[in-house]
N, C-alpha and C positions, 0 to 999 in steps of 0.2 A: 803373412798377409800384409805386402806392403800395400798401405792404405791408398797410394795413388792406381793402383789397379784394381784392390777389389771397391770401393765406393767409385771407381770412374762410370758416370753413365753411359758412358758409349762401347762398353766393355759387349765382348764378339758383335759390334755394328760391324755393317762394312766400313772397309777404310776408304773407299771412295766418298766424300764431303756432299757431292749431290743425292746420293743412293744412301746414305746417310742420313742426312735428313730424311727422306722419308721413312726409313726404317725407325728412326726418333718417333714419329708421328703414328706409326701403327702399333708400337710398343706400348703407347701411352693410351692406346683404346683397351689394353687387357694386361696391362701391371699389377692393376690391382684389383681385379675379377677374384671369386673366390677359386681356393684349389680344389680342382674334381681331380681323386685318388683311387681309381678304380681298382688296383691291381699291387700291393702290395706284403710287407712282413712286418709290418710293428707287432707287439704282441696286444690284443685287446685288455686285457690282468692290468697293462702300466698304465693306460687312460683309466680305465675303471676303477681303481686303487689310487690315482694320480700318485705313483709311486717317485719318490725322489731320483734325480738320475744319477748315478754312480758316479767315481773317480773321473778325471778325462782322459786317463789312455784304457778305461774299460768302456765310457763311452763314445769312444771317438776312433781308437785302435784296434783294439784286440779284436774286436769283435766283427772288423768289416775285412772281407777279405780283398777288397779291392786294394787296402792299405796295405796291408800286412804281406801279399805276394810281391810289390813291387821292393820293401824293404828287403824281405830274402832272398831277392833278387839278386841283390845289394853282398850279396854272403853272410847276412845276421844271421842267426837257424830261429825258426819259429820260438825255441823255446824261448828267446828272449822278449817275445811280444806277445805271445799267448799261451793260454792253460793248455797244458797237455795232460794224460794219463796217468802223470805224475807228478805232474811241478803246477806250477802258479808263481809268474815273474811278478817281482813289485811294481806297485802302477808307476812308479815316479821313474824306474830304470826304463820302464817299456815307454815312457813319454820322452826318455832324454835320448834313446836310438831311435824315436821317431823324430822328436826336433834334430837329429845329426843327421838325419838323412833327408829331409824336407825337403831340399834343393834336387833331388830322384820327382819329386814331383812333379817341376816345371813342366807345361806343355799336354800334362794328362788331364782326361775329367776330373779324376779324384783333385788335381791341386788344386782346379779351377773349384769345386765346390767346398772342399776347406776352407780354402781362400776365404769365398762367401760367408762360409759360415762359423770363421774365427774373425770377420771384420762387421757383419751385420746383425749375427746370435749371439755372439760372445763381447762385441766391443776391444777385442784386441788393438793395440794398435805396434807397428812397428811390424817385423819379419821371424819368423822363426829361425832357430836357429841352435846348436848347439850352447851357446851360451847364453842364451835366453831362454832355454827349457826349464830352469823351476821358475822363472818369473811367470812365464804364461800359462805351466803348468797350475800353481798357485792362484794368478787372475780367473782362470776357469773354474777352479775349488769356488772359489768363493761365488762367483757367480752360481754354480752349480746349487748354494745353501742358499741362496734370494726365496723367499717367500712365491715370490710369481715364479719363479723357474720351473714351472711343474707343469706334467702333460697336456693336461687340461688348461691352464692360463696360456701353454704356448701353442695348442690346439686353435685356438682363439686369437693368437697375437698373429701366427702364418695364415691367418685368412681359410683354412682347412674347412670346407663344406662337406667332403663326402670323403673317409678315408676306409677303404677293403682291406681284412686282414686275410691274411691265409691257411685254411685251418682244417685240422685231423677231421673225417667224417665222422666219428664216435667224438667226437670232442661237446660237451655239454653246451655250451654257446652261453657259458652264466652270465660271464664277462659283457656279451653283449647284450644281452638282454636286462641287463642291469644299466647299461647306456641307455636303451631305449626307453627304461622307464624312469633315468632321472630327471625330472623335469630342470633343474639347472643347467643342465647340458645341452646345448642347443645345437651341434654338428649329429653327423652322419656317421658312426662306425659299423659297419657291415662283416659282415661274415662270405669266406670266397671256401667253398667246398673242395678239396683239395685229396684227391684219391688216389695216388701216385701206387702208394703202399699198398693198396688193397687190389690194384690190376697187376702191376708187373711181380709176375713170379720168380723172379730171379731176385727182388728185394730177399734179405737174406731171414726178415718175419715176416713174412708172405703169409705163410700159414697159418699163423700164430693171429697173425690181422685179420684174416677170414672167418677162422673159427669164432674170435672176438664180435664180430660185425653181423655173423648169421645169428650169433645165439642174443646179440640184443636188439636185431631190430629186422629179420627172417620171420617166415612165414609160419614155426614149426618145422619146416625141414631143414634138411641140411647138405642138400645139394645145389649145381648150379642153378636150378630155378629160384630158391629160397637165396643163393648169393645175388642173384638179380633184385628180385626183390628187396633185401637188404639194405642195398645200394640206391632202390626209389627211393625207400622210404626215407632213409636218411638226407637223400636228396630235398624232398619233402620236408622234412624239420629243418632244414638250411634255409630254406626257400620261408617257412614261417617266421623266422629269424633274420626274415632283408635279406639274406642270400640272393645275388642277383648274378652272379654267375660264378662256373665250376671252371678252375684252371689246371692242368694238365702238363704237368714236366718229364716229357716222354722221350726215349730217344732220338726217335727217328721220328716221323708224320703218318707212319706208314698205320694205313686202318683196314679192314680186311670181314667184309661179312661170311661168317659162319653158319651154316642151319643148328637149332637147338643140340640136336642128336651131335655132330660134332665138336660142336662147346662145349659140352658136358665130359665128352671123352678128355678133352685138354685139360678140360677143369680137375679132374678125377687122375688121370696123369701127375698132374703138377701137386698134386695135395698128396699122393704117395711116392713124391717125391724121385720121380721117373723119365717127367719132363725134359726135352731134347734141349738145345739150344736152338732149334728150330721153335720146335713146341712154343719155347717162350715169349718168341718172335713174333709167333702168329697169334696165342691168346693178348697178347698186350695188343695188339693190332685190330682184332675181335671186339677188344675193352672198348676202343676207342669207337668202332665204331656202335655201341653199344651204348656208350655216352652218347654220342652224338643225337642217337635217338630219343634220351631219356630228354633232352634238351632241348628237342621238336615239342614233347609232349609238359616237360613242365616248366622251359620259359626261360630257365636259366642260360645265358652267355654261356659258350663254350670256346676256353680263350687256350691254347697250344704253345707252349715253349719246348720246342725240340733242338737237337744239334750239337749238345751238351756231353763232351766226353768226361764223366764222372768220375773223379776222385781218381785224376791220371797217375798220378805219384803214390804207389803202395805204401809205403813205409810211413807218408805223411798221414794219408787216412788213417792208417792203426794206432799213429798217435795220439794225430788231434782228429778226428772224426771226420764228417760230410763239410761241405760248403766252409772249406780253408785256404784256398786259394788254387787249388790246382786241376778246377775246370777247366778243360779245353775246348774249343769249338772245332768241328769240323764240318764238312760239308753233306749238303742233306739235297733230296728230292724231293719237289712239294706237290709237283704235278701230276705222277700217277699214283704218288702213295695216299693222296686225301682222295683222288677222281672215286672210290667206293663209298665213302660219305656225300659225296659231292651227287652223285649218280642219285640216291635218294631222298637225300633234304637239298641239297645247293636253292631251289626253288621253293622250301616250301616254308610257308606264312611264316612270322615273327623268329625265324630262328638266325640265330647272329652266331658265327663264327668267326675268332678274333685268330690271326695265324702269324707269330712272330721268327725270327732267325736271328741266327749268330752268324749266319755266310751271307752275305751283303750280296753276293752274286745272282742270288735269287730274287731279290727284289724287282728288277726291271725283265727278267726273263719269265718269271714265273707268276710272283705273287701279285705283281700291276695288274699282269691279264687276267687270273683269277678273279682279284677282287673287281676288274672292270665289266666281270660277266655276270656272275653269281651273284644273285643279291643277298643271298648270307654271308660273304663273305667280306670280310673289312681286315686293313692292315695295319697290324698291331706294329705300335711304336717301335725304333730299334732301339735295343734297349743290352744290359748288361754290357758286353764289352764295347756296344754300338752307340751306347747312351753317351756319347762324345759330340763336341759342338760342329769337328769336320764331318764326321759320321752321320749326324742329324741331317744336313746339309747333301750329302751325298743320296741318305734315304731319299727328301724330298726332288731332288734333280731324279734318281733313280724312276719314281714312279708315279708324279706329277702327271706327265704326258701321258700315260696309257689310263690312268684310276681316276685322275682330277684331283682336289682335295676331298670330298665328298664321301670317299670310301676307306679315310684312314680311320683309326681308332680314338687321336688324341695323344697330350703325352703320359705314357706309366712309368711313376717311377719306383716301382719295385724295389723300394729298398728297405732293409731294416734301421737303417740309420736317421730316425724321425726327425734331428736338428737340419738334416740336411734336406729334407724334402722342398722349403722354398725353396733354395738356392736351383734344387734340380729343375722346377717349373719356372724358377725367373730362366734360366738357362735355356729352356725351349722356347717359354715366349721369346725371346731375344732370337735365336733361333728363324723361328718362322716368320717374325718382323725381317729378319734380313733376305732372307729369300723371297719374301714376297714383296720388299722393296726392287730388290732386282729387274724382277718381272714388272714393276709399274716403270724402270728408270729403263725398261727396255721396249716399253709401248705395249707389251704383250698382255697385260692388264690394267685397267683403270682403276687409279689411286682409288676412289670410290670403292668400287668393286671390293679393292686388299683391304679396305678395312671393314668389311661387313666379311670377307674371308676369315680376317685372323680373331675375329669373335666370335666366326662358328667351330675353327680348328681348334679353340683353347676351350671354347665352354660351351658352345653346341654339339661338337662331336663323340666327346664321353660321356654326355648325356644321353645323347640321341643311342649311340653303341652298347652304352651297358644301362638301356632303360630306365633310368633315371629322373 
């Protein structure tokens, strides 16, 4: 983090000097607005506990796969930066091939938010670097044992209004409901109901998660109706709990209504274990639109991350597990595979569906006119590999023209990595300051206008989208 780039204020302004300025000028209406975090992974246990944070290559490397794929990249093998099945690298070795390889950064999100968040969380000063890896390594120790260094003091110090966890539907909600009741605590931690494992069948405890889900929160029986059921109710104690909306990491968008008597056969298939790869195709598709209903009826946000080719590299998953760095994106259909949900709720009263992508090519072909018709429909931030300052920039050129601002989401930033969450929302504000400087230096909007705009994109819009 050479300090002349990340303390520079005019860090991703446009470089043009008149567009510039006014970019300055609409940044400084929402710098320092609280952060709305609708849609993320911290674990609720480390605010509730205000648990101290670990070493800095457990908090800052191992753990993020954004890092840690681009150093293997590099030809390091993972075991040297993260725990496997077998091993556990020392934190100080997995921080000094992360400082040798630092300069792999340049030009990516991840450097750019490092950057931020070893010049303005940590007080770093100077570059990383191979020979500077135990000094900074060491300067973070330290900072890491600060009395205020803790969840909760930095909960408060990032301006954090409202942050969503994402969480198992059997999961007790202690953690949050222990937030709710501390009266010292003065933020928003929510609970985001999270059912991946309990629709798609081809999870490899599908079963094991069903059986678990009917027999604690089922009707008495123990078929597909009592899994329905199951699944209200559950939905039901989320929603007691702040749950304010259910998110969905499914492969494809595709949703598919089935009559009961059908459902039931798939259900009943898939639980003795008989299930096609069609089969699983179509109840995951079923699920979806299944939710979608439960979500007309009880209120919760139904937000969709699909496009996601999971856990591409065999030999890595068996080692280090899910979410290691070797998700892929590919390309998805949005248009006739929601048009089955869309046919039924797209019109009907308070129901908000957020629909996000990792193929950027659907943005102005698909999801602009979606979301410029349906009024459930709103579009969710781009975000994982999209969550980049040219990609942000692209999204909003993409789908400005057909949506307006009006029908996006807001920015989420979906991450587990809590130091970095300012950094990712000063990143957007800066972001949508430059874009809609553009548009004022190009006559197409009135300065006026872009600043009553970028205070409803930053803090009216994830209010207004996930009911807040």
């Amino acid at each position: 983090m050479s300090q002349s780039i990340a303390a520079n204020p005019d860090r991703l302004l446009p470089a043009d000097p008149g567009t510039r300025r006014i970019a300055r000028e609409l940044l400084q209406r929402v710098e320092d607005l609280p952060i709305i975090s609708p849609h993320g992974h911290v674990d609720a246990a480390v605010i509730e506990q205000n648990t101290p944070f670990p070493d800095p290559a457990a908090l800052l490397v191992s753990p993020d796969h954004y890092v840690t794929r681009l150093v293997h990249a590099s030809g390091i093998p993972l075991e040297q930066l993260r725990e496997s099945n077998t091993s556990r690298p020392d934190s100080r070795s997995v921080w000094r091939e992360f400082c040798k390889a630092w300069p792999l950064f340049e030009g990516t999100a991840s450097g750019y938010w490092l950057r931020t968040q070893f010049h303005s969380v940590f007080g770093l000063q100077g570059e990383l670097s191979e020979a500077t890896a135990d000094a900074s390594y060491d300067a973070i120790s330290a900072k890491l044992q600060e009395p205020g260094f803790r969840p909760r003091e930095l909960f408060k110090d990032f301006n954090i209004e409202v942050l969503a966890t994402t969480d198992d539907p059997l999961d007790s909600l202690a953690s949050h409901q222990a937030i709710a009741q501390d009266p010292t605590f003065h933020g928003r931690v929510l609970p985001t109901f999270r059912p991946d494992a309990y629709l798609n069948i081809a999870h490899p405890s599908w079963s094991e998660n069903v059986n678990e889900l009917i027999a604690a929160a089922g009707d008495g029986g123990t078929g597909y109706g009592a899994y329905l059921t199951a699944l209200e109710n559950r939905r039901r104690y989320f929603v007691e709990h702040g749950a304010v909306s259910a998110d969905h990491g499914v492969r494809t968008p595709a949703t598919l209504k089935l009559d009961a008597a059908d459902a039931a056969r798939l259900f009943e298939r898939a639980r003795s274990g008989k299930a096609t790869a069609q089969d699983r195709d179509d109840f995951e598709a079923h699920m979806m639109y299944q939710m979608a209903r439960m979500s007309v009826e009880d209120g919760l946000v139904m937000t969709i991350h699909p496009g996601s080719y999971r856990n591409h590299h065999e030999p890595t998953f068996n080692s280090f597990g899910a979410d290691t760095g070797h998700d892929i994106p590919f390309a998805i259909n949005y248009t006739e595979a929601i048009r089955p949900v869309l046919q039924d709720f797209g019109t009907a009263k308070d129901f908000h569906l957020v629909l996000f992508t990792l193929d950027e090519t659907v943005f102005s072909r698909e999801l602009a006119p979606l979301a410029g018709f349906y009024p459930s429909v709103y579009l969710g931030a781009p975000w994982w590999f999209l969550d980049a300052p040219d990609a942000m920039l692209r999204f909003r050129s993409a789908v400005t023209e057909t949506a307006g601002f009006s029908r996006s989401s807001g920015f989420i930033d979906d991450t587990r990595a809590f130091c970095s969450i300012p950094a990712r929302h000063d990143a957007s504000r800066r972001i949508e300051a430059s874009f809609l400087a553009r548009l004022v230096a190009e006559h197409r909007v009135s300065e006026d206008r872009a600043h009553e705009l970028i205070v409803d994109i930053v803090d009216g819009s994830p209010r207004r989208v996930f009911k807040l």
